[in-house]
Backbone bond lengths (Angstrom), bond angles and torsions (degrees), N, CA, C in turn:
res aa  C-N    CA-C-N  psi(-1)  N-CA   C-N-CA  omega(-1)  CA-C   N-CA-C  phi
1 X - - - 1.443 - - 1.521 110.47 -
2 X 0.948 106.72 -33.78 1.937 117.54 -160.21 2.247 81.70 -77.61
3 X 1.547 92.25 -49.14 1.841 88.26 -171.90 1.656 111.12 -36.52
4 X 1.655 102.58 -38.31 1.891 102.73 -148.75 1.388 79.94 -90.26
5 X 1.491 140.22 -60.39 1.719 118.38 178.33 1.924 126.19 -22.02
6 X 1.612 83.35 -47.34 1.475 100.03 178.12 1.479 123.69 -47.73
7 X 1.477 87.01 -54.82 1.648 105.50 -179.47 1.328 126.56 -79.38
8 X 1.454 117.48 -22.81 1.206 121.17 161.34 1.184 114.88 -92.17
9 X 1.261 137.34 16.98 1.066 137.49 162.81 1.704 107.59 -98.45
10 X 1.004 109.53 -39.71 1.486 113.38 170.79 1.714 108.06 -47.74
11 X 1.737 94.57 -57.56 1.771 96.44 -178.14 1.397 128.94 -48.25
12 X 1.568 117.74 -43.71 1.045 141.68 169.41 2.126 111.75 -46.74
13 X 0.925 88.48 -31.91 1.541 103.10 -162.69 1.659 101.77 -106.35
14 X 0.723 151.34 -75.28 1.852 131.39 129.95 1.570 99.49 6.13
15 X 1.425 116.41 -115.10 1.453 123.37 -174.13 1.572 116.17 -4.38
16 X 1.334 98.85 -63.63 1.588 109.33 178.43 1.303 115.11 -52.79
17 X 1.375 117.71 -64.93 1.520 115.29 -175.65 2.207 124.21 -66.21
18 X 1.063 94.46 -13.00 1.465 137.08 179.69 2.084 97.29 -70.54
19 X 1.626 104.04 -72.46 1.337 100.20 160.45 1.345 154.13 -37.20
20 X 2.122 92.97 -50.56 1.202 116.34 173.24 1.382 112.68 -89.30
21 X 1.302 145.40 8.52 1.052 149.45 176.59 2.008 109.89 -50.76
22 X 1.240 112.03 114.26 1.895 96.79 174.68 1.500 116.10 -58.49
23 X 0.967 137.89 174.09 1.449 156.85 175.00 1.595 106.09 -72.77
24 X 1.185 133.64 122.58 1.151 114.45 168.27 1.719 133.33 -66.22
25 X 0.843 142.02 150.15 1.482 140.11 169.02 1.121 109.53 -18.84
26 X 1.618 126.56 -84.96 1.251 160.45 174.37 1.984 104.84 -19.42
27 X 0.929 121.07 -53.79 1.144 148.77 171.37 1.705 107.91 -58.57
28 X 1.069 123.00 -61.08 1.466 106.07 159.68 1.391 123.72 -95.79
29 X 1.118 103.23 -5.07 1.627 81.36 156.95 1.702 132.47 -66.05
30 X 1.530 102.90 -23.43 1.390 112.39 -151.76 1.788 91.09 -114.17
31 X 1.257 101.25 14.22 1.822 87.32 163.86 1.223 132.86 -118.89
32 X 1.313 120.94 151.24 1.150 125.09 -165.24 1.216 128.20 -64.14
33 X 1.359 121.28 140.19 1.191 125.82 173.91 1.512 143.03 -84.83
34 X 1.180 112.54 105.17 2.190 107.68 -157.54 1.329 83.42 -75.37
35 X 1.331 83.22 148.51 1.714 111.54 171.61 1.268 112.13 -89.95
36 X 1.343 129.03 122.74 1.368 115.44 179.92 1.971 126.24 -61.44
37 X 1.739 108.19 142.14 1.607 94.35 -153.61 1.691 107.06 -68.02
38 X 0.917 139.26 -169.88 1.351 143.13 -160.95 1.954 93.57 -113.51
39 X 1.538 88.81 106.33 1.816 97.52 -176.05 1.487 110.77 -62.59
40 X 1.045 124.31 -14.57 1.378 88.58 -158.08 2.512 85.94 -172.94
41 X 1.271 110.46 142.52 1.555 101.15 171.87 1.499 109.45 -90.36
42 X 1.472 99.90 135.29 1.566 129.34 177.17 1.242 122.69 -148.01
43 X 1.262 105.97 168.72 1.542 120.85 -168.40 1.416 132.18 -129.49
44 X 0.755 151.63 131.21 1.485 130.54 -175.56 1.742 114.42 -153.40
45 X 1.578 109.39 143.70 1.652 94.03 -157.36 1.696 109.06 -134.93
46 X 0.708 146.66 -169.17 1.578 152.27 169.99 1.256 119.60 -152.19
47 X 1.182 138.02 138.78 1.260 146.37 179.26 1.719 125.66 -104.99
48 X 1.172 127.21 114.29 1.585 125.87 -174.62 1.791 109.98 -122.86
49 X 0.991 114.48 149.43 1.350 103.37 -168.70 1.785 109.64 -36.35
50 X 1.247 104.72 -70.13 1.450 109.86 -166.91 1.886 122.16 -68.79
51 X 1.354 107.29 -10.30 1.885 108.45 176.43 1.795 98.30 -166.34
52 X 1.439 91.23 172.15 1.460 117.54 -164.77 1.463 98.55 -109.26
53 X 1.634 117.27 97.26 1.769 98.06 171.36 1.888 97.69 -89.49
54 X 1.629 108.40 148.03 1.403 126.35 135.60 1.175 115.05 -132.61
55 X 1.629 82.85 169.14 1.625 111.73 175.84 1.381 106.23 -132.91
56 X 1.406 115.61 143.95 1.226 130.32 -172.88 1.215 116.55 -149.30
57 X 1.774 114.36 141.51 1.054 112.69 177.91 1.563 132.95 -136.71
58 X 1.383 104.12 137.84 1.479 92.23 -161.75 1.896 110.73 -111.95
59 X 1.725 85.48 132.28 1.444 95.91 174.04 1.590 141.43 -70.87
60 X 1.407 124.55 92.84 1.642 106.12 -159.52 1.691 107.48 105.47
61 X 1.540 100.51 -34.48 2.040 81.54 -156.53 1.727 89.54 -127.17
62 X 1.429 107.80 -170.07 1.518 126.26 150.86 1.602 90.98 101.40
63 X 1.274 139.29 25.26 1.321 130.28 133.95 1.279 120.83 175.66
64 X 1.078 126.13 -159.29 1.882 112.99 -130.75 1.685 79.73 -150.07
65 X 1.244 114.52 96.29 1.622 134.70 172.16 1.998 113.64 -42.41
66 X 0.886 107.21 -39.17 1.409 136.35 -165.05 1.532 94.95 -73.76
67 X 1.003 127.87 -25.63 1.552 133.08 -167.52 1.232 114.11 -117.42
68 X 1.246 136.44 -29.23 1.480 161.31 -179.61 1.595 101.32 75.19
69 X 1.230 103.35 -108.71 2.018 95.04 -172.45 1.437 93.15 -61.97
70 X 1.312 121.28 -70.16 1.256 143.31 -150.48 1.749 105.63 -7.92
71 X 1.537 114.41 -40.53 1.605 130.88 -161.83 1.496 102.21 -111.77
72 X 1.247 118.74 1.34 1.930 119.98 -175.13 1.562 112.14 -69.25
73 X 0.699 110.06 92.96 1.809 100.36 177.05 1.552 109.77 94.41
74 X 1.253 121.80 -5.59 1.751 97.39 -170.70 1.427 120.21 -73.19
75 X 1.336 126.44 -36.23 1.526 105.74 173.18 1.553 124.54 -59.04
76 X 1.424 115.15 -24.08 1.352 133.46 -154.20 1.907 89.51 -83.79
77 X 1.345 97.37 -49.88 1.903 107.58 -176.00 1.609 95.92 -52.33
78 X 1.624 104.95 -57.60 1.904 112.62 -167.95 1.484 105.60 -44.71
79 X 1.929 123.69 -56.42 1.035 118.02 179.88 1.796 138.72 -52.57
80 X 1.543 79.93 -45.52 2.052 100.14 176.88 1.882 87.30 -61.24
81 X 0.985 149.20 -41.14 1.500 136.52 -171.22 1.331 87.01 -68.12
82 X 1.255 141.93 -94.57 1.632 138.15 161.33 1.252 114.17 27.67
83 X 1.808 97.34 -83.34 1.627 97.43 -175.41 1.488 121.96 -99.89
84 X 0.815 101.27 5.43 1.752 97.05 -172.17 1.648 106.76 -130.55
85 X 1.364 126.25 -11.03 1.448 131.25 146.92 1.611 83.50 113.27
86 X 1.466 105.25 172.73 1.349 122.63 175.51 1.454 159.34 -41.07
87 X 1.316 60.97 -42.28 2.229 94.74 174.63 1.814 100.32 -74.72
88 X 1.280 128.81 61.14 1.451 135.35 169.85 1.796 97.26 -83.33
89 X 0.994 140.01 122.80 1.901 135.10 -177.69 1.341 73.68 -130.36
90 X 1.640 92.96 158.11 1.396 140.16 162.94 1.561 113.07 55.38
91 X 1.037 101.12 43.64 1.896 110.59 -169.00 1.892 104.47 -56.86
92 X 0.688 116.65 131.67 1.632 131.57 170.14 1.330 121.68 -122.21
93 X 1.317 142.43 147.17 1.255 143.68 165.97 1.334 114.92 -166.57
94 X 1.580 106.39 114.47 1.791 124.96 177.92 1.612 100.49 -84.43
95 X 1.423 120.78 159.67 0.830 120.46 158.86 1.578 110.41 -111.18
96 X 1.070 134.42 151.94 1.499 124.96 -164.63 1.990 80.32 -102.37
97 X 0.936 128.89 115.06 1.661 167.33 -159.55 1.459 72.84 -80.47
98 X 1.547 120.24 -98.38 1.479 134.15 -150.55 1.859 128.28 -49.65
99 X 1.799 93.11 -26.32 1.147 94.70 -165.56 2.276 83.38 -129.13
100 X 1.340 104.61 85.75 1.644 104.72 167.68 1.251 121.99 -28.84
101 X 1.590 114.16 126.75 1.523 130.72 -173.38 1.537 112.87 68.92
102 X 1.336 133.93 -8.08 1.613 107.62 177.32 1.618 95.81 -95.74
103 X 1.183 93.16 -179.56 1.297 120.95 -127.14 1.855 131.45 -130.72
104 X 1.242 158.26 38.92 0.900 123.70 -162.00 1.515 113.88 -89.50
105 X 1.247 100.29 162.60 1.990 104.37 -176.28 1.937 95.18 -142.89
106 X 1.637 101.62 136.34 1.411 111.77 -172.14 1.315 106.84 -126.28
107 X 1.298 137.97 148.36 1.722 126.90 -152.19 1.642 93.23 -178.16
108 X 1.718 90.68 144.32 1.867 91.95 161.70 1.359 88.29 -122.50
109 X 1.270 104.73 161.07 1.743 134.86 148.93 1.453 120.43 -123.98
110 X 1.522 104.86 119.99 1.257 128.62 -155.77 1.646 96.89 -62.80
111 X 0.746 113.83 158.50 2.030 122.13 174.50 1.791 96.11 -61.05
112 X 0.386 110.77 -99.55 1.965 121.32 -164.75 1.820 80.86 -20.87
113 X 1.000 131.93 -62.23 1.927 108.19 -178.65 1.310 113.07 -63.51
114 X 0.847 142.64 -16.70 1.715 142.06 175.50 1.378 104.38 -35.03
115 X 1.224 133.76 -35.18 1.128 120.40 -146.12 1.523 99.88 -91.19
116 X 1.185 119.35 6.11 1.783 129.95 146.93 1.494 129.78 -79.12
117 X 1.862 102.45 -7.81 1.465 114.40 166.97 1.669 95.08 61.50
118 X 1.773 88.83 -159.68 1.737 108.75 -161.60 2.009 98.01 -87.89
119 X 1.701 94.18 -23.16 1.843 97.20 177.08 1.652 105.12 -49.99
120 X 0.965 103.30 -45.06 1.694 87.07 179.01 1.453 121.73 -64.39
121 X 1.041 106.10 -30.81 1.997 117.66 -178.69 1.450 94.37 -57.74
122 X 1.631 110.05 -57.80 1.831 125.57 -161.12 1.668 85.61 -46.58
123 X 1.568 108.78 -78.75 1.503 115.90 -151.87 1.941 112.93 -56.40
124 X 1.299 110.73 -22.44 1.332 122.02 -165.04 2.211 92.39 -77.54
125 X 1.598 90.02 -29.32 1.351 92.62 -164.88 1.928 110.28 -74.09
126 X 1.780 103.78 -19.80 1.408 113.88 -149.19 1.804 87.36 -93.27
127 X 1.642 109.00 -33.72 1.207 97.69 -164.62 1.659 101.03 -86.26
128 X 1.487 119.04 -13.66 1.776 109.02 172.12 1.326 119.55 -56.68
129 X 1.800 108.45 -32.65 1.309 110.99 -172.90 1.196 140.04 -55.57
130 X 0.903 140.01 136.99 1.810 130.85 -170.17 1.615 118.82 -64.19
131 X 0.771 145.31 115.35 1.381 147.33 179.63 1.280 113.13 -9.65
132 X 1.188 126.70 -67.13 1.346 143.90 -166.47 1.683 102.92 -63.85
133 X 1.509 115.32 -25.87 1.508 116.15 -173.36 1.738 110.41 -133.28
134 X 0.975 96.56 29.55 1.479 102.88 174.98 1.893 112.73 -47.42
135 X 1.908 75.92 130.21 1.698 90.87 -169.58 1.836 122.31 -90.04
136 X 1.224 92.22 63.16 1.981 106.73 -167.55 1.865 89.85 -96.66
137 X 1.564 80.38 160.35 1.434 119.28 177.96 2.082 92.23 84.22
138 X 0.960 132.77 -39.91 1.441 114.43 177.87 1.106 134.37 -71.00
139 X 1.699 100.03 141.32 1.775 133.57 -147.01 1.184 86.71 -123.97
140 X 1.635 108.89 112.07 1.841 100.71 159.18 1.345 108.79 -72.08
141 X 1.746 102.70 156.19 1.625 115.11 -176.94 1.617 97.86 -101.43
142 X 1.095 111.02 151.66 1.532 136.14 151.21 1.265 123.00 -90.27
143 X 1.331 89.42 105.10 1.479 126.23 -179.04 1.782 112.08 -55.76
144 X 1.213 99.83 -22.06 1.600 111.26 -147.91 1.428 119.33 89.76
145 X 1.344 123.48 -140.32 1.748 124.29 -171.30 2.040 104.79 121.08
146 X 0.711 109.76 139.64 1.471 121.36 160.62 1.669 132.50 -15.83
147 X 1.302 80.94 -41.53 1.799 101.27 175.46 1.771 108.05 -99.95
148 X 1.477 117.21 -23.09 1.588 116.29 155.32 1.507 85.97 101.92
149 X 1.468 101.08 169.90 1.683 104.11 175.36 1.260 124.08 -94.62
């Protein structure tokens, strides 16, 4: 009897100090950092005499992990040709790695399409969305830009 007090007293006392042990240095230095996930889809745009840059971002959706770029943005690119006409320049699309399916996508629209504004970005953005996560109620903001909002 006196042995198993002994020994569980040993365990107890191990365990404990085992728990409370600090983290070493080394150990946070060398870990990674999550990116926080993308709350919520938005848009945001600037205006310069000659094109329209945005950026947009999508919460949950806008590409297909499994593929790497290959799936980043393409329905979202197919639609903005749809609604906002052809002239899409400088297309970009990250996939946020850390947090699966979000999203950012970076794009100009040349001046002579403007005259479809950010409504075409909104609607191009509502119909990419997946059913289940449809991206309604978002209003891109004006950033400002050279040419003003």
């Amino acid at each position: 009897m006196a042995f198993a007090k002994m020994t569980l007293a040993l365990c107890l006392s191990l365990l404990s100090s085992t728990l409370a042990a600090p983290t070493s240095s080394s150990l946070n230095a060398t870990s990674a950092v999550l990116v926080p996930r993308i709350a919520r889809n938005a848009c945001w745009y600037s205006n310069d005499v000659a094109r329209t840059y945005y950026h947009v971002d999508m919460a949950g959706w806008g590409n297909n992990d499994d593929t790497s770029r290959s799936g980043c943005g393409t329905g979202y690119l197919d639609n903005l040709h749809g609604q906002c006409g052809s002239d899409i320049q400088n297309w970009g699309c990250t996939e946020v790695r850390e947090n699966p399916h979000d999203t950012h996508v970076d794009f100009e629209i040349a001046a002579f399409e403007r005259a479809a504004g950010p409504k075409c970005v909104q609607d191009a953005l509502w119909l990419a969305s997946p059913p289940d996560n449809r991206a309604g109620g978002v209003t891109c903001q004006c950033t400002g830009g050279t040419a003003g909002c």
